[in-house]
N, C-alpha and C positions, 0 to 999 in steps of 0.2 A: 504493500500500500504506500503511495505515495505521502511526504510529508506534506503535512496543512502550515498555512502559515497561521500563527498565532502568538501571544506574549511571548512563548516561552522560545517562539523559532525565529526571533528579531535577531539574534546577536549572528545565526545562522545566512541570512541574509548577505548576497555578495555588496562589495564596499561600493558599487555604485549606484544603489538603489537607495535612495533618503526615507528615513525613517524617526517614528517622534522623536525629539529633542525634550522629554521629560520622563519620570518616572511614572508610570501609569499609576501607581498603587498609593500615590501624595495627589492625586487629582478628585476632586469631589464634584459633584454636579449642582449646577446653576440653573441650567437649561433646559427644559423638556421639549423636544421636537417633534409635534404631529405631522405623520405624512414620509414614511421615512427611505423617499422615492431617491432615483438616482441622482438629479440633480442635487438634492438637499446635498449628498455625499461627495460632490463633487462641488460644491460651491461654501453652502453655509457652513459646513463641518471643517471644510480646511480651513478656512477664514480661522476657525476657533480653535482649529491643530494649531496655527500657526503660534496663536497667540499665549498656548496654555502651558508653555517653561517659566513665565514670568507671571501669569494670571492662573494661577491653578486650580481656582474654586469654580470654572466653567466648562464642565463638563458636559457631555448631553448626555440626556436619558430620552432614545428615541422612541416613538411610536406609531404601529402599523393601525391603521382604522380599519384595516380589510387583513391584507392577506398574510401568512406569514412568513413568505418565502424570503425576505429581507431576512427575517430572524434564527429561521435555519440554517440562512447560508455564513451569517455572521456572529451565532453564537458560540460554535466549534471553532472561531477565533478570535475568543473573544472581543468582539466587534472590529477587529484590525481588516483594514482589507486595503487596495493597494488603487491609487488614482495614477489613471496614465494619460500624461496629456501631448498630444502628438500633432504633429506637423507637416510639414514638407522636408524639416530635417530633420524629422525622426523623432522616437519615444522616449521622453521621460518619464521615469518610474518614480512612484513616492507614498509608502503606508503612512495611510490614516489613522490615529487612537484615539480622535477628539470623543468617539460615541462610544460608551463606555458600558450601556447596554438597550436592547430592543425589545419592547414591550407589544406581543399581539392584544390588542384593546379590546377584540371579539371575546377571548379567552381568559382575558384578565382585568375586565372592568374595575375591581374594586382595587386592585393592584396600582395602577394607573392613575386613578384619581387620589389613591394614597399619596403617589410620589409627587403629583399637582399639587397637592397641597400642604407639602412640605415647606416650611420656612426658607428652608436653603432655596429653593428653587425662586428664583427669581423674574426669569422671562420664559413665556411658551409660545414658540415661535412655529409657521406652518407653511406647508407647502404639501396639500391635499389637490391641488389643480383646482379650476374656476369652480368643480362641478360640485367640490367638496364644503364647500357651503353654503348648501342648501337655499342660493336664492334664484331670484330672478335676474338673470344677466341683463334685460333691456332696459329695467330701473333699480338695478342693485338692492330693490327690496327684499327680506328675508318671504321665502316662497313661504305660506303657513299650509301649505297643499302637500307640498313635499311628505310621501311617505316618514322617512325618518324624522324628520320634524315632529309629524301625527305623533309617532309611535314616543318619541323624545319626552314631549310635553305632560305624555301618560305615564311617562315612567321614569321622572328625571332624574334617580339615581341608578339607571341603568343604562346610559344613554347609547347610543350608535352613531352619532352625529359629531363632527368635531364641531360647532357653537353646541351641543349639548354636555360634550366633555369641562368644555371650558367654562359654561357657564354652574357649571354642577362642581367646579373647582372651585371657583370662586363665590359661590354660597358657603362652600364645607373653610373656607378660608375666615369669611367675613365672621360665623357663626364663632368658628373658633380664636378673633380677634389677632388673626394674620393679617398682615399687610396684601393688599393683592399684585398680584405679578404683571406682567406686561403684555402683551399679543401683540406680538408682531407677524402681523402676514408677510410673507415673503411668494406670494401668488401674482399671477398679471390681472389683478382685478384694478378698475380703475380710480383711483386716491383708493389703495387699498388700509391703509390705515381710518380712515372713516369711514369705507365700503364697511368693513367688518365689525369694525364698533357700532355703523344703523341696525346690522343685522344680527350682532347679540345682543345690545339691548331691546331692540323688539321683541327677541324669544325670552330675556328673561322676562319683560312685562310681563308677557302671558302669560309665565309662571307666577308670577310674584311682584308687585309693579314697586314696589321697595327696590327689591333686589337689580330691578332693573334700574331706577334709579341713581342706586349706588355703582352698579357699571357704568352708566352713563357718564359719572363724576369723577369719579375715584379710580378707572381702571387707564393707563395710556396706553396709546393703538399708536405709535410710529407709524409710518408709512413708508417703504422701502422701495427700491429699484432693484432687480437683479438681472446680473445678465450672462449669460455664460450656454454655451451650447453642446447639450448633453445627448449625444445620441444612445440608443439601446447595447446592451453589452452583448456580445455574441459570444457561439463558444469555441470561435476562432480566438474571439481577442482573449478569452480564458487560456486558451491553450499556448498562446505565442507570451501571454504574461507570465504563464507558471515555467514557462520555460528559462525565461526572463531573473526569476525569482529562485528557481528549483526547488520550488514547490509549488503545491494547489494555492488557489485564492479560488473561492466558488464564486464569487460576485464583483470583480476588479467594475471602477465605472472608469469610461473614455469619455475624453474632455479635448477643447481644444487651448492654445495657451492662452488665450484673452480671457477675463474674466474681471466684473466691475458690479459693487454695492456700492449702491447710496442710500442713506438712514435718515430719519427724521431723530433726531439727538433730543429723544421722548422720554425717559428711561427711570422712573421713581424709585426704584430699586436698585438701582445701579446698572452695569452693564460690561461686559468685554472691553476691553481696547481694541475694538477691530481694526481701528485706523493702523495700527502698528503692521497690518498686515494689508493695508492698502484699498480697507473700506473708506467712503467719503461722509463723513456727515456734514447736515447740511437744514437749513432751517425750511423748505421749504423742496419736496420730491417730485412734486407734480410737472414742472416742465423736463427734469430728467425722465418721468416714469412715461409721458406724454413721446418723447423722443423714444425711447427702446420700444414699448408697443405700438406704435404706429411707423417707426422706420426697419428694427429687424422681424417685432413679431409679424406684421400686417405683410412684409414680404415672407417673409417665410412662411406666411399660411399661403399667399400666392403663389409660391412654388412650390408648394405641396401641391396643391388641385392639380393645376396647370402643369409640373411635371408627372405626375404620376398618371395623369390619365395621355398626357404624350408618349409614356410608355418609360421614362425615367427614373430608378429604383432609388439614385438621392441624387441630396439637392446638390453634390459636385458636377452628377450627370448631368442633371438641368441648366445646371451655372457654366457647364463645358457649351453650352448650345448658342451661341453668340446672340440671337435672337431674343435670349430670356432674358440676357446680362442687359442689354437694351432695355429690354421690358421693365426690368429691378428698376434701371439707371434713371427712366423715367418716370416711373411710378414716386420716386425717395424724391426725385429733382421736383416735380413739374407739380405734383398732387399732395403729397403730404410734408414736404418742406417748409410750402406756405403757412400750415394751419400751427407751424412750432414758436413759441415765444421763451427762446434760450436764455438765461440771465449771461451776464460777460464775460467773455475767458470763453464761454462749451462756442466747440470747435466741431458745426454741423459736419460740413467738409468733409475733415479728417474723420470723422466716426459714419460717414458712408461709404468711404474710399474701404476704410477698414471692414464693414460691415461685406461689400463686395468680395474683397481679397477671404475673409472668412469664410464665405458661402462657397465659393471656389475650391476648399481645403481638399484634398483629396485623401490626407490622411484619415478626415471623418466620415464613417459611413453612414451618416442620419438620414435615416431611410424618409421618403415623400411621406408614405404610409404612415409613420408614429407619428410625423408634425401633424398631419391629417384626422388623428384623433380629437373626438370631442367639439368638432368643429361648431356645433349649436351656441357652446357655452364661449366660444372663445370669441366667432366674429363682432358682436357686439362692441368689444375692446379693439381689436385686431384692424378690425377694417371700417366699420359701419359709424363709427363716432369722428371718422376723419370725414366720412362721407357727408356726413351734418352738415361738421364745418365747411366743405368747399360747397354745400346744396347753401347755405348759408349765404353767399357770396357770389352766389351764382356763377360759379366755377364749373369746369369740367369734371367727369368723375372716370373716364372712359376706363383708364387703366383700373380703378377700383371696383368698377363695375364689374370688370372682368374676371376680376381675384372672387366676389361674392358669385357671379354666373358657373365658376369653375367647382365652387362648392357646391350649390344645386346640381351641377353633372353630375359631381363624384357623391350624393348621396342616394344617388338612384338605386347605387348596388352594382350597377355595370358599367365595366369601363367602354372605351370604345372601338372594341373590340367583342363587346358583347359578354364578355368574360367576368366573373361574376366578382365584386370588391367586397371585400371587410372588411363592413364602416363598423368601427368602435364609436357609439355615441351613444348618452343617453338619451337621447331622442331617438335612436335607431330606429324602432319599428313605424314608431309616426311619420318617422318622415320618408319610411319604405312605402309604407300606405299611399302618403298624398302619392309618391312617383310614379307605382301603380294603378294610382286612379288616373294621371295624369297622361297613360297610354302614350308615354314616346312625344308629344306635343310638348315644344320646349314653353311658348305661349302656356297651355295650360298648367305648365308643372310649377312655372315663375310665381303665376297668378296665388295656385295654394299654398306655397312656401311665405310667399309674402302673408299669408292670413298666421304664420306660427306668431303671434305677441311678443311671448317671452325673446325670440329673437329681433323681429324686426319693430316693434313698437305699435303707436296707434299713426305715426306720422310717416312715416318712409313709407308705409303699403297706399297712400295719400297724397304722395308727390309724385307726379306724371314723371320729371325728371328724371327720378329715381329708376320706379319701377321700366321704365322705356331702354334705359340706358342699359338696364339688366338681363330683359329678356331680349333686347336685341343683341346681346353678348352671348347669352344661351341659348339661341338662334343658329348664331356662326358655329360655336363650337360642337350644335351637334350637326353642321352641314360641312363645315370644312373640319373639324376634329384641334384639338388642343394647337399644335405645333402652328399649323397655318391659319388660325385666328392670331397666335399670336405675332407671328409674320407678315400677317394683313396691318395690324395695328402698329407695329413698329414702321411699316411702310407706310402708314398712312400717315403718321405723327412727323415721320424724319421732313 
C-alpha cells in the first residue's frame, strides 16, 4: 500500500515541495468554514496557512453541509492535502495545514453547532455557492418557499440550511452570553456582506423577531471579493501529484498563480492578518466585487455556454479560438467596462489584459461544463445586472445578450449536436420542462424562460430591448450553431 501523506509523512516529503511553517499541535481554531469546497482550499485556507507561524489561534474547523467526500479524503491526513498551482512554466507544489478538521453537518448537527458556539471561534466564514442560501437570486430576498428553509424554521435546532446553522449558533451564543462571531460570505453574491445579513435576519425574525433583531445589530457581515480560479481535481492530476510527493494525497486542488481578496475590515472579534499574506482591506468592496463579477465571472459564464456547446471541453480550448478572444475582448471593452466606477490607483486595463492571459492558461483544465453549473443562481450576478445598467442608458447589450441566449441553449439538455448535456442546476427539471414545451422554437423557448422570476425579475421579461436582443441571439445560435454566431458578431462589431 502506498504511503498517505499526513502529519506524520511531512518530514518525509522531498525538499522541494513547501510545506507548513508551524507546529500543527500549538494551533487552535478561530475559524469555522461552511462549504468546504475546493476553492475555499485553494484560496481562503492558504491565505490562513500562510498567516498561522505568527497568528496561531486561526485555525479552521471546516464544514461539509452535504456530502462527505471532503472528509474522507482528508481525514486519513489529517486534513493536510497539497495545492498545486501551475502555469505555463510548470507546477508548484505546496501542503496545506490551515484546516485542522472537517465536520459532515448531515451527521453531526449537534457536533457542529457545538464548535459554533464556542468562545474561541470567532469568524464563520462561507463558500456554499449562490444556491446555498436559500434565496432568491433576482432580489436577494431570503426564499421563505425554499424547502430547507420550510423544514429549518420547524426544527431550528436541527437545521440543514447554512442561514439555519448560523442562525441556531448565534441564538445558543446570545443565550449563553457569548459574544457573537462574524459571517463573512466569501460567495459571488452581490454586496455579499449585506446580501446575507437581509437574508439571516429575515429567517431569524421568523423564528424569533428578538433574535433577529439582535443579528440585525450586533452580528458584522464584511463583504468580500475573491478571486482565484479553481478548476475540478482529476485523477490525473492525483496521480502526477503523488508522484510528485511519493505518496497518495486523495484530494490535491489545482489552482492557477493569480489569486486576490479584498475585505470589508468589519471584524468585532478580531480577525487574521491576512494582509500579511497579500489580502487587501479596504473600506468599501463593492466597486472591487462589481469588477471580478461582471469582468471574469460574467465572461467566464460566456465561455462556458458558448464554448461548450461549440464543442470546446475548457475555457483554454475556447480562448485558443481567436474568434472568442474577440468576443471576451469586447464584451470587458465595449459592455461592461462602462457600467465600473473604480476608486484610484485599480488599474481596469491591466486586470483585463490579465484576466485574458488567465483564460488562455493551458496548464488549467477548467472544464466549460463545471463553470456551467448552476447557471439559474449565478446569471442574475454574472450577467443580467450589467444588462440593467447598459438597458439603463440605452446602450447596447448584443454581446451580453449572447452570453444569456447561450445559456437558454445549453439548458435545453442538448447540445448541438443533439447529444444529450448534464445541466447541474437547481432548477434542472423546470427548466427541462419549459425546453420541452418549447418544441425546438428558439422564439418560444426565450419567451418561457423569461417568465422564470426568481431569475429574470418583473422588469427585463418587460423590456422589448431586452427580450428582442435575446431571442434574436437564440435564433442565430440555433441556425448557425455557437462558433459562427459568434463569428457573425465579431464581424459585425469589427
Amino acid at each position: 500500500m502506498a504511503k498517505r501523506l499526513n502529519g506524520a509523512a511531512l518530514d518525509d516529503l522531498p525538499t522541494q515541495i513547501v510545506r507548513p511553517g508551524y507546529d500543527r499541535s500549538k494551533v487552535t481554531s478561530g475559524i469555522v468554514h461552511l462549504g468546504v469546497g475546493a476553492f475555499h482550499r485553494a484560496h481562503q485556507a492558504v491565505y490562513t496557512d500562510t498567516v498561522l507561524p505568527r497568528h496561531p489561534r486561526w485555525g479552521i474547523v471546516a464544514a461539509s453541509l452535504r456530502s462527505p467526500d471532503t472528509r474522507d479524503a482528508l481525514e486519513p491526513q489529517d486534513g493536510f492535502y497539497t495545492l498545486s498551482v501551475r502555469s505555463r512554466e510548470g507546477e508548484a507544489l505546496r501542503v496545506i495545514g490551515s484546516i485542522a478538521r472537517v465536520i459532515v453537518a448531515p451527521e453531526a448537527i449537534e457536533d457542529l453547532l457545538g464548535v459554533m458556539s464556542d468562545p474561541r471561534i470567532r469568524i464563520v466564514s462561507l463558500t456554499v455557492t449562490e444556491k446555498g442560501y436559500c434565496h432568491d437570486p433576482a432580489t436577494g430576498e431570503l426564499n421563505e418557499t425554499h424547502p430547507d428553509v420550510i423544514h429549518d424554521l420547524s426544527n431550528s435546532t436541527r437545521p440543514r440550511s447554512a442561514p439555519g446553522f448560523i442562525v441556531e449558533a448565534l441564538r445558543r451564543r446570545r443565550s449563553a452570553g457569548v459574544p457573537p462571531f462574524t459571517v463573512m460570505s466569501c460567495d459571488n453574491l452581490p454586496s455579499n456582506g449585506r446580501t446575507v445579513k437581509r437574508v439571516l435576519t429575515r429567517y431569524a425574525k421568523l423564528l424569533d423577531p428578538d433574535l433577529g433583531a439582535f443579528i440585525e445589530n450586533e452580528v458584522s457581515f464584511p463583504s468580500t471579493m475573491v478571486d482565484r480560479i479553481v478548476p475540478a481535481t482529476t485523477d490525473e492530476d492525483r496521480a502526477r501529484i503523488g508522484r510528485a510527493l511519493g505518496m497518495d494525497d486523495a484530494w490535491p486542488v489545482i489552482t492557477e498563480p493569480f489569486t486576490q481578496w479584498v475585505i470589508e475590515d468589519d471584524f468585532r472579534q478580531g480577525r487574521p492578518a491576512w494582509e500579511e499574506a497579500g489580502a487587501e482591506f479596504v473600506s468599501d468592496v463593492e466597486p472591487y466585487e462589481h469588477m471580478k463579477l461582471r469582468l471574469l465571472n460574467g465572461s467566464h459564464s460566456t465561455l462556458a455556454y458558448l464554448g461548450y456547446l461549440a464543442g470546446y471541453e475548457t475555457v483554454a480550448d475556447t480562448m485558443a479560438d481567436s474568434a472568442f478572444v474577440r468576443l471576451i475582448e469586447g464584451l470587458m471593452d465595449e459592455e461592461v467596462t462602462p457600467t465600473l466606477h473604480m476608486p484610484p490607483g485599480a488599474n481596469l486595463d491591466a486586470y483585463k489584459r490579465a484576466l485574458v492571459e488567465r483564460f488562455k492558461n493551458p496548464a488549467l483544465k477548467h472544464r466549460t461544463w463545471q463553470i456551467a453549473m448552476d447557471g439559474s443562481q449565478k446569471l442574475p450576478q454574472r450577467l443580467l445586472g450589467t444588462v440593467r445598467d447598459r438597458l439603463s442608458k440605452n446602450a447596447s447589450i448584443d454581446r451580453l445578450a449572447l452570453g444569456v441566449a447561450a445559456w437558454m441553449r445549453y439548458v435545453t439538455g442538448f447540445d448541438e449536436k443533439h447529444a444529450p448535456i448534464d445541466v447541474r442546476d437547481p432548477m434542472a427539471q423546470r427548466l427541462r420542462n419549459l425546453a420541452d414545451a418549447a418544441e425546438g422554437d428558439p422564439e418560444r423557448l426565450a419567451q418561457k424562460l423569461f417568465g422564470i422570476r426568481e431569475i429574470f425579475g418583473d422588469d427585463l421579461p418587460a423590456d422589448p430591448c431586452f427580450t428582442h436582443s435575446v431571442t434574436t441571439a437564440l435564433a442565430r445560435l440555433y441556425m448557425d450553431g455557437a462558433r459562427h454566431t459568434v463569428g457573425k458578431l465579431i464581424s459585425a462589431s469589427s
